[in-house]
N, C-alpha and C positions, 0 to 999 in steps of 0.2 A: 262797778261798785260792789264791794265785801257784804255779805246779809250781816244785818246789826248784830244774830247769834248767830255764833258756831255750834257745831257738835259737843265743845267743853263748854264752852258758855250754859247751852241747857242741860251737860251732867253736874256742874256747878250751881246751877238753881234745883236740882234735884235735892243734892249733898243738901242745900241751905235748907231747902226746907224738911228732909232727913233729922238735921239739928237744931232745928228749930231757929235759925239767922234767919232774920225779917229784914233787917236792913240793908240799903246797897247807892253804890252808884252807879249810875248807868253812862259806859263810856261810849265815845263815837254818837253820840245821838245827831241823826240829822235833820228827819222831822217827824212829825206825830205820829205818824205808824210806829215809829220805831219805838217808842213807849207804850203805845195801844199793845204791840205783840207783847211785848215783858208783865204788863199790868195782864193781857191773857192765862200767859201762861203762870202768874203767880200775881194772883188781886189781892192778896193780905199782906203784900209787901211794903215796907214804906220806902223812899227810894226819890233820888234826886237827878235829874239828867244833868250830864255831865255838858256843858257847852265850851268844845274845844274843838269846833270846825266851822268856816265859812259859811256853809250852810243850814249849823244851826241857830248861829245869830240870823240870817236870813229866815230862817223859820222859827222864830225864837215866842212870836206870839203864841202860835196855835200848839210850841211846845209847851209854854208855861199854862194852857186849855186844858193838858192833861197830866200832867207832871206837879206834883204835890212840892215840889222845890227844885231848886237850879243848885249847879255847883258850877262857877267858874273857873276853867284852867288854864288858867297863863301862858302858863308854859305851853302846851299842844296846840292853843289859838293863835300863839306868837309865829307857829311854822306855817300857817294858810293866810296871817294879815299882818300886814309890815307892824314891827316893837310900837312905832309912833302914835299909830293909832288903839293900840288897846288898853289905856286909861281913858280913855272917851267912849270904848264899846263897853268897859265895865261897870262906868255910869250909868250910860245906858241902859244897861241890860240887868243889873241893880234896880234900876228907875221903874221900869217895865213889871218887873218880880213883885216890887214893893205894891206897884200899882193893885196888881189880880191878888195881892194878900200873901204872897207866896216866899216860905224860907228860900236863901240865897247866900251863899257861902263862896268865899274866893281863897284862889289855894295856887301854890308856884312863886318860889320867892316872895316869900312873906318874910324871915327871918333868915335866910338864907349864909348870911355873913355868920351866924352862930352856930355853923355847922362846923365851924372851927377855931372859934373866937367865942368868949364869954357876953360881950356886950352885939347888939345890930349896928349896922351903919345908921345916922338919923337920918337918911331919907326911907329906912325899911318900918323905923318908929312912924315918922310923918301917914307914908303909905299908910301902916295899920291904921291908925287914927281916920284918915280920912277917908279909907273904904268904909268903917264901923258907923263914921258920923254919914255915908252916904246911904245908912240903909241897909247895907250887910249884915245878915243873922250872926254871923262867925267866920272866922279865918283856919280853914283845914291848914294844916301844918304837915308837909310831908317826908322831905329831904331830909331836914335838920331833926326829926326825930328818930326816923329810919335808917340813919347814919351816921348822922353827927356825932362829934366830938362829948358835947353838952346838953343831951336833948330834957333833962331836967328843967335843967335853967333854962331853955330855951321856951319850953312851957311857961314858965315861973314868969320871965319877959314879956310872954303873950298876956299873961292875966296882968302884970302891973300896968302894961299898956291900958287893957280895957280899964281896968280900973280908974284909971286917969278920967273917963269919960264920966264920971259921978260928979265933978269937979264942974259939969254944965247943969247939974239940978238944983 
């Protein structure tokens, strides 16, 4: 097993806090040490473990114990647990988040069709909808703005979506 930092990893928490960057997410996490060393080596950071390995759903409680928010990634969780099951571990692990009080964000094909297309497919609408109604603080946007064709409107789609959710008050 890889240590959670590299040698660039902590000339990179250097650099951030050189410039004053306090935020971050923390990729590979797999269980609470590996957030303990990061919160060591920089406690004024704010920062989200990233859960996109088998093992950090497996240690998912004693991660959200020291991790001030979760970020889930679809996409990199999809390569360790079969596609079927990871609308059931995002509940989950949502559920868990929401539980301990804790921000939780889901990101990896979320808009993903309007990285080349103006409109999402409806089942990328449905999806947004109902990770947001399950508890989700927000939907990280990654592909479609880092590439896409539309990353404007691709944003613009993301808030009409949420918006729609006023529509339950």
């Amino acid at each position: 097993e890889m240590p959670i930092l590299s040698k660039k990893d902590i000339k990179a928490i250097s650099l951030a806090k050189e410039h004053n960057v306090r935020h971050f997410t923390l990729s590979f996490i797999r269980k609470k040490e590996d957030v303990l060393l990061f919160r060591e080596l920089f406690p004024e950071a704010i920062f989200y473990a990233k859960i996109e390995t088998k093992d950090a759903v497996k240690n998912l409680q004693e991660i959200l114990e020291v991790s001030p928010g979760i970020l889930i990634d679809r996409g990199d969780l999809s390569r360790e647990i079969p596609l079927e099951k990871i609308p059931l571990i995002q509940k989950y692990i949502i559920a868990k988040a929401r539980e301990k009080g804790k921000e939780v964000f889901v990101a990896t094909n979320t808009l993903e069709k309007m990285s080349f297309s103006l409109k999402p497919d409806k089942s990328e609408a449905n999806d947004i909808i109902n990770t947001l109604l399950d508890g989700a603080t927000g939907i990280a946007l990654t592909k479609e703005i880092a590439t896409g064709k539309y990353p404007i409107e691709t944003l613009n789609m993301l808030l009409t979506l949420i918006n729609q959710l006023t529509f339950l008050e």
